[in-house]
VEXDRENLO-208147 format. One record per residue: x, y, z of N, C-alpha, C, O, CB in turn; residue in three letters. Coordinates in steps of 0.001 Angstrom, whole numbers, padded with zeros to 6 digits, always signed. Each point is the difference from the previous one (the first is absolute). Last residue first. Glycine has a CB too. Layout:
XYZXYZXYZXYZXYZAla ...
//
This chain:
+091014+039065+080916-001278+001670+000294-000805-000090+001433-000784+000892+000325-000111-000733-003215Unk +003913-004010+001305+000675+001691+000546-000889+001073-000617+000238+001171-000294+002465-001823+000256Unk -002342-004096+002474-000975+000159-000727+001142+001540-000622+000896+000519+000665-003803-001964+000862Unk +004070-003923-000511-000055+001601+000320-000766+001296-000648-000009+000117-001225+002003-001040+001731Unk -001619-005173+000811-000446+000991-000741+000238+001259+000312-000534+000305+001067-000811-001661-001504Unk +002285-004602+000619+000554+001294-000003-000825+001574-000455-000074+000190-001214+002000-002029+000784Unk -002638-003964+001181-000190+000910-000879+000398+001198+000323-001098+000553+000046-000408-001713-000699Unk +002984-003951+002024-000717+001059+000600+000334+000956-001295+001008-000037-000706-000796-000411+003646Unk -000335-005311-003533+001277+001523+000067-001256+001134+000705-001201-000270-000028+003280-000038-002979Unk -003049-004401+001930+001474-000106-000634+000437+001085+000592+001200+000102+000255-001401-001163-002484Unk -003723-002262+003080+000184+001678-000113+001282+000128+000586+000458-000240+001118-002911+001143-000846Unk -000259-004251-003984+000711-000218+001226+000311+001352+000463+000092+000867-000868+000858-003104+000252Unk -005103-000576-002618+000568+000962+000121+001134-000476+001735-000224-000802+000906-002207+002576-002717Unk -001321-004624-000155+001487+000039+000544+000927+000796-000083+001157-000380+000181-001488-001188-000412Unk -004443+001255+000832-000190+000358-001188+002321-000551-000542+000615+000198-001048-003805+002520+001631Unk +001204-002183+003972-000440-001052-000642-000307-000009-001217-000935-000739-000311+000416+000351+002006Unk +002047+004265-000014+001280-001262+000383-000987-001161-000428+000577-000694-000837+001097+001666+003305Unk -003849+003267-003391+001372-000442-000587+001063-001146+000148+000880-000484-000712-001308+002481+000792Unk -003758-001002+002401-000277-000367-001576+001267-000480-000462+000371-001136-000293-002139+002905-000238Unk +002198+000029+004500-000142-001436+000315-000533-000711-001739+000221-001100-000505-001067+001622+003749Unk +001737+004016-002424+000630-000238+000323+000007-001616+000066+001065-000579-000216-001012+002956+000890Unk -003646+000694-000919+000261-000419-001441+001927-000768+000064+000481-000435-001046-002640+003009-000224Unk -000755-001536+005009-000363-001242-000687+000686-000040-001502+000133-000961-000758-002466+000909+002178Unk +003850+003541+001909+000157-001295+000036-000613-001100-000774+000648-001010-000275-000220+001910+002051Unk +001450+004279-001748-001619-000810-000694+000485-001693+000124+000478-000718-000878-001404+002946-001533Unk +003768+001579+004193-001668-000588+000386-000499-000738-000695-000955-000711+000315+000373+002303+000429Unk +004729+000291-001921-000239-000492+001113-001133-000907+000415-000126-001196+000264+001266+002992-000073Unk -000622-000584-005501+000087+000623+001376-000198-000686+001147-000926-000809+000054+000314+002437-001076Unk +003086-003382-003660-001520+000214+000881+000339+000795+001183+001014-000032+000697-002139-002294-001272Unk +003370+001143-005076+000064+000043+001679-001564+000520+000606-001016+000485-000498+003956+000292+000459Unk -000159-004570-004403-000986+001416+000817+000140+000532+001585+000370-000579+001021-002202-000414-002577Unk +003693-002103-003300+000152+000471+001324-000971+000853+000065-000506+000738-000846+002728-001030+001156Unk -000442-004566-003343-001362+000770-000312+000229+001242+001818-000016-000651+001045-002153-002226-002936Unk +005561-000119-002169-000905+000446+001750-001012+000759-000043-000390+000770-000878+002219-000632+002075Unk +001062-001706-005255+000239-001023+001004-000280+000367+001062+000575-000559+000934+000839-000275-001884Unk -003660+001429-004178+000833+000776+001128+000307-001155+001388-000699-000956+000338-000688+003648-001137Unk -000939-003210-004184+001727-000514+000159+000564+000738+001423+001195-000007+000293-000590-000041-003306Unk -005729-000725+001177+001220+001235-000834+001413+000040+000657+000741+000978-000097-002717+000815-000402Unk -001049-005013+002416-000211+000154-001743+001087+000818-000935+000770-000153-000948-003310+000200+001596Unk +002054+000259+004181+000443-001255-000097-000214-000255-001729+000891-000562-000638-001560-000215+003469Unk -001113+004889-001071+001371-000405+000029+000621-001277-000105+001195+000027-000293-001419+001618+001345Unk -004663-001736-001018+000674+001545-000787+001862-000396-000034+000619-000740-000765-002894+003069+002202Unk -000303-004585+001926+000407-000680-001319+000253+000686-001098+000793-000425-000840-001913-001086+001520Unk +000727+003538+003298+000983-001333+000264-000080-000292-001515+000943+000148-000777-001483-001311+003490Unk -002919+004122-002002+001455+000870-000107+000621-001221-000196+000144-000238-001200-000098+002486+002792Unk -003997-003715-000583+000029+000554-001736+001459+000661+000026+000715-000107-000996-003623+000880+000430Unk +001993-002244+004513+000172-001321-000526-000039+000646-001626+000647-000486-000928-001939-001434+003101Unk +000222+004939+001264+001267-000238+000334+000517-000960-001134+001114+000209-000480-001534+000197+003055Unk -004216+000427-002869+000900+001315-000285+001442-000222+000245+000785+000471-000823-002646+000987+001507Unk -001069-004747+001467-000412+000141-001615+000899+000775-000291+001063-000608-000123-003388+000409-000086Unk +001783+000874+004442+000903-001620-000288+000454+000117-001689+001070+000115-000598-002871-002028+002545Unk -001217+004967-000299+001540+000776+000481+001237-001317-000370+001196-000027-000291-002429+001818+002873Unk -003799-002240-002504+000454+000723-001106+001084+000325+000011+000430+000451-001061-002056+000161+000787Unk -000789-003377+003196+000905-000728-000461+000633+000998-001189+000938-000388-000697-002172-002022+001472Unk -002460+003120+002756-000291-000875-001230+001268-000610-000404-000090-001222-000125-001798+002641-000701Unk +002443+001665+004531-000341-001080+000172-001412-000963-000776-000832-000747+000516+002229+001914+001476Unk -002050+004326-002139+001480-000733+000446-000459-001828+000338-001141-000415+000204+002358+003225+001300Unk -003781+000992-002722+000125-001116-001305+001349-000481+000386+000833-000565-000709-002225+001724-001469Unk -000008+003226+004368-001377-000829+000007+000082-001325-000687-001064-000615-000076-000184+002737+000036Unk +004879+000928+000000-000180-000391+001118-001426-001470+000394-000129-001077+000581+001355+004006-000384Unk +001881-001639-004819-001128+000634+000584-000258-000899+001033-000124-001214-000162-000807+002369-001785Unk +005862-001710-000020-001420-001220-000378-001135+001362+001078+000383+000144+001161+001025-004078-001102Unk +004311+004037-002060-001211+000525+000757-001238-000968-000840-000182-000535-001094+001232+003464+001756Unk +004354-001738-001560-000587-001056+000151-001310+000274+000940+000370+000226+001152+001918-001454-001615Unk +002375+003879-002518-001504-000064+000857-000310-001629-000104+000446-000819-000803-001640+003538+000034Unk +005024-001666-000533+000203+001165+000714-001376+000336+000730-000259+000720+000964+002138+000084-002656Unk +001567-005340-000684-001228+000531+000520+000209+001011+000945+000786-000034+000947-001790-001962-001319Unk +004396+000224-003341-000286+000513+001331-001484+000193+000064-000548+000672-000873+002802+000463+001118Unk +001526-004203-003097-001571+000305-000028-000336+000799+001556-000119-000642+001043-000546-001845-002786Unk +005614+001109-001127-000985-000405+001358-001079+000835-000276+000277+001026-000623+001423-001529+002555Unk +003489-000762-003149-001203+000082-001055-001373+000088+000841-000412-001137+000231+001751-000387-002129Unk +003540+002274+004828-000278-000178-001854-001415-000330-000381-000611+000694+000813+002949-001755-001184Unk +000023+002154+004641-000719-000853-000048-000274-000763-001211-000384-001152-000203-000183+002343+001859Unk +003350+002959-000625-000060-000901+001472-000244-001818-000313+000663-000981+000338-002045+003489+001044Unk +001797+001156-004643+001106-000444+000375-000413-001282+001337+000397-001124+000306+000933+003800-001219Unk -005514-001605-002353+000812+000969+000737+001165-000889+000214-000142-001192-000270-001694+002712+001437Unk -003149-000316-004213+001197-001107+000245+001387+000800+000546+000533+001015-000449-001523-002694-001705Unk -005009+001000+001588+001101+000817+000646+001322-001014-000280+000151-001208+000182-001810+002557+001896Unk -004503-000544-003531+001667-000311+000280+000565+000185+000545-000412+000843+000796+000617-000868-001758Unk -004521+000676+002996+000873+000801-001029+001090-001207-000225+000579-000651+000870-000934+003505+000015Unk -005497-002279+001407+001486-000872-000066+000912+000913-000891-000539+000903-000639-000510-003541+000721Unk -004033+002388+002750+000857+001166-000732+001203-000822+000008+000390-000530+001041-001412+002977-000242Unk -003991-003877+000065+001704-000244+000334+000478+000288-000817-000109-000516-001112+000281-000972+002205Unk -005883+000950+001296+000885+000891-000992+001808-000698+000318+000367-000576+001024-002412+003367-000777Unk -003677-003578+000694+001189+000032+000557+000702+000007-001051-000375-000464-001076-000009-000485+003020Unk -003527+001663-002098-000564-000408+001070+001551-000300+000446+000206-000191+001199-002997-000693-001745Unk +000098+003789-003258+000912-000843+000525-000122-000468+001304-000930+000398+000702+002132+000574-002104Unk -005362+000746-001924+001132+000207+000605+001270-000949+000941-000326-000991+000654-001435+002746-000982Unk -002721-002566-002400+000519+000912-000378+001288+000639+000242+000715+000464-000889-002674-000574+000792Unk +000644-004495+001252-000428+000489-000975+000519+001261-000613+000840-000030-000899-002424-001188+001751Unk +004598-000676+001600-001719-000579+000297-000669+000948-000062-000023+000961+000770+000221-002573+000670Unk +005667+000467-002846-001591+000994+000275-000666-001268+000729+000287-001164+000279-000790+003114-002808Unk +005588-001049+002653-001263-001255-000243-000742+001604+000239+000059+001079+000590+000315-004544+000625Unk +004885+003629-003119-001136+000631+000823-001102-001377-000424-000035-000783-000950+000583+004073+000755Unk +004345-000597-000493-000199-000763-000558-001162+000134+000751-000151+001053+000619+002118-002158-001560Unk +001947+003882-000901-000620-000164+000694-001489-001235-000656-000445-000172-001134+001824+002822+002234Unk +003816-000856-001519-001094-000230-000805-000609-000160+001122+000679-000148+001016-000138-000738-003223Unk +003907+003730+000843-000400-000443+001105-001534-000185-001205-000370+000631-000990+002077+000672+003828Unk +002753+000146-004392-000443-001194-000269-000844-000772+001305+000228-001137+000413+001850+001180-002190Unk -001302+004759+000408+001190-000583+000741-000336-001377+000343+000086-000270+001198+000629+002443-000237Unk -003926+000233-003401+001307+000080-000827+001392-000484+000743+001073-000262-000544-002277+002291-000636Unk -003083-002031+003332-000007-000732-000791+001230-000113-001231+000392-000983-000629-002764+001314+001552Unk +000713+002787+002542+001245-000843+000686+000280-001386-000862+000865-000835+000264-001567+001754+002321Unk -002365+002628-003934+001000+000476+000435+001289-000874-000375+000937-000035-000797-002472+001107+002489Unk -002874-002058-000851+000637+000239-001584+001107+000322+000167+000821-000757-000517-002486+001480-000606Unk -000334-000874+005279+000067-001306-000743+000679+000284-001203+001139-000441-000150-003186-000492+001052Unk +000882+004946+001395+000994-000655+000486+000968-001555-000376+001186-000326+000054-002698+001858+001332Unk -002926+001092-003370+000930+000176-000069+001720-000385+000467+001003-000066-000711-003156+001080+000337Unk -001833-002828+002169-000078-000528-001715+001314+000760-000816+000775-000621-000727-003854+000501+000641Unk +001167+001043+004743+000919-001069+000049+000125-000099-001273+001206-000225-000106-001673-000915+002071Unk -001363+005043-001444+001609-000185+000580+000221-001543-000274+001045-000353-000545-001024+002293+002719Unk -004333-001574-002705+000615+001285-001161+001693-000144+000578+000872-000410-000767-003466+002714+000535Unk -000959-003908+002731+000641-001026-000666+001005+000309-001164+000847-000674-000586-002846-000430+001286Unk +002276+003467+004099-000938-000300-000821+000232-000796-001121+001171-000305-000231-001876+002084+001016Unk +003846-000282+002866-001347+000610+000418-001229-000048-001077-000970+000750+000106+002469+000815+001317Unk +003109-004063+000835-001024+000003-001102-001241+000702-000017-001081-000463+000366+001960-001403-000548Unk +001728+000549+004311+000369+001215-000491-000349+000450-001664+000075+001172-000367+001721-001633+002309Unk -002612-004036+000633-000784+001029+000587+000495+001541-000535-000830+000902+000114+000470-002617+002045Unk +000971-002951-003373+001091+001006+000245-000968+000770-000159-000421+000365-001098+002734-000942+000424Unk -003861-003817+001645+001454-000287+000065+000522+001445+000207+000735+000241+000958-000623-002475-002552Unk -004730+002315+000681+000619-000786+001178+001531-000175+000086+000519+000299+001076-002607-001495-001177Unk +000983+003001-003912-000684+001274+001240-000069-000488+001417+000147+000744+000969-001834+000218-002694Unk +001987-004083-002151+001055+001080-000092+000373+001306+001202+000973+000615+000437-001776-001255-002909Unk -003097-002658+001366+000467-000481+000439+001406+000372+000275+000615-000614+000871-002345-000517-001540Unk -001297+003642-001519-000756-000077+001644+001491-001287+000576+000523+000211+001094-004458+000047-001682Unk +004498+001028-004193+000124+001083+000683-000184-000526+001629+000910+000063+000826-001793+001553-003026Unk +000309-003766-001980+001038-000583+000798-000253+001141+000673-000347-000715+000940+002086-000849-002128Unk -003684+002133-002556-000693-000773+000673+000600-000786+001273-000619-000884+000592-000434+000907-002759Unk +003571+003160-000869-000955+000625+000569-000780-000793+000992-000121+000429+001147+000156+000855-003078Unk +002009-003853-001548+001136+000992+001191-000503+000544+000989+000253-000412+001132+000974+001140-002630Unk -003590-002305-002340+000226-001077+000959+000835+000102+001237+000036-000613+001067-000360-000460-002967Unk -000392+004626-001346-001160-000050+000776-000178-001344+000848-000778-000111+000947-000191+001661-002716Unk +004461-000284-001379+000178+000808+001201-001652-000162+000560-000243+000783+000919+002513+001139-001861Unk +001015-005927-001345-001240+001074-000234-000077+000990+001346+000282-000281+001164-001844-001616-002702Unk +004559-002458+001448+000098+001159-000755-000751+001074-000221+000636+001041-000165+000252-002381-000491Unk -000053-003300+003716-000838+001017-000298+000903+000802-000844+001168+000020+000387-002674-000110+001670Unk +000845-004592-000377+001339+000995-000415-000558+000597-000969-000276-000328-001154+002315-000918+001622Unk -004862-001931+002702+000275+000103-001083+000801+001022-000071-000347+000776+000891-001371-001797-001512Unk -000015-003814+003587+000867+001141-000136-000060+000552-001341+000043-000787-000946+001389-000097+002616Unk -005542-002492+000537+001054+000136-001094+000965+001940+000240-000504+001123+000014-001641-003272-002120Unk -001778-001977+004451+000776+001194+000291+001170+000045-000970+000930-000800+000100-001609+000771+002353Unk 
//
């Protein structure tokens, strides 16, 4: 099982089904690829296991350097396809970010999770993530 940091818009594209679990508001692969490029100039990469043709789990990461925290690696996705949960791809993916940043000089690695999703909650802490803070949101449309 090898992670790869995707660039190509058809390796992008191939992330879609596992994209569509996490954010169901993606209404095709055509959006996600655009959305990706996009977000690629704001130094977000995305990273990913295949088998064979298509992904099987995906992790959207960005630089970031802020007052709070300073040099830090945010994860904004992290998703593994329902049917391919509990291989270890979400482990894998977490452990390519960690050492990503640990290479390139950042001193944290943050993310946030929804309420629910407990198992990926227990990933994170045995992964030794700590949950530092509540996430805030307003919507205004």
């Amino acid at each position: 099982m090898s992670v790869k940091l995707l660039t190509d818009e058809l390796d992008i594209a191939r992330c879609f089904a596992v994209y569509q679990e996490l954010r169901p508001h993606l209404s095709s692969a055509d959006e996600l690829v655009k959305r990706v490029i996009t977000q690629f100039t704001e130094s977000f990469q995305l990273a990913a296991i295949f088998d064979a043709d298509n992904a099987v789990a995906c992790c959207g990461f960005r630089e970031m350097n802020t007052l709070a925290w300073g040099k830090i690696i945010y994860i904004d996705d992290l998703a593994t396809l329902s049917s391919e949960r509990g291989k270890g791809y979400a482990s894998k993916l977490l452990e390519f970010v960690i050492q990503y940043a640990k290479a390139n000089g950042y001193k944290e690695v943050h993310l946030d999770s929804g309420y629910q999703r407990l198992d990926a909650h227990r990933l994170y802490l045995n992964q030794g993530f700590n949950l530092s803070c509540h996430h805030f949101q307003l919507k205004l449309s």
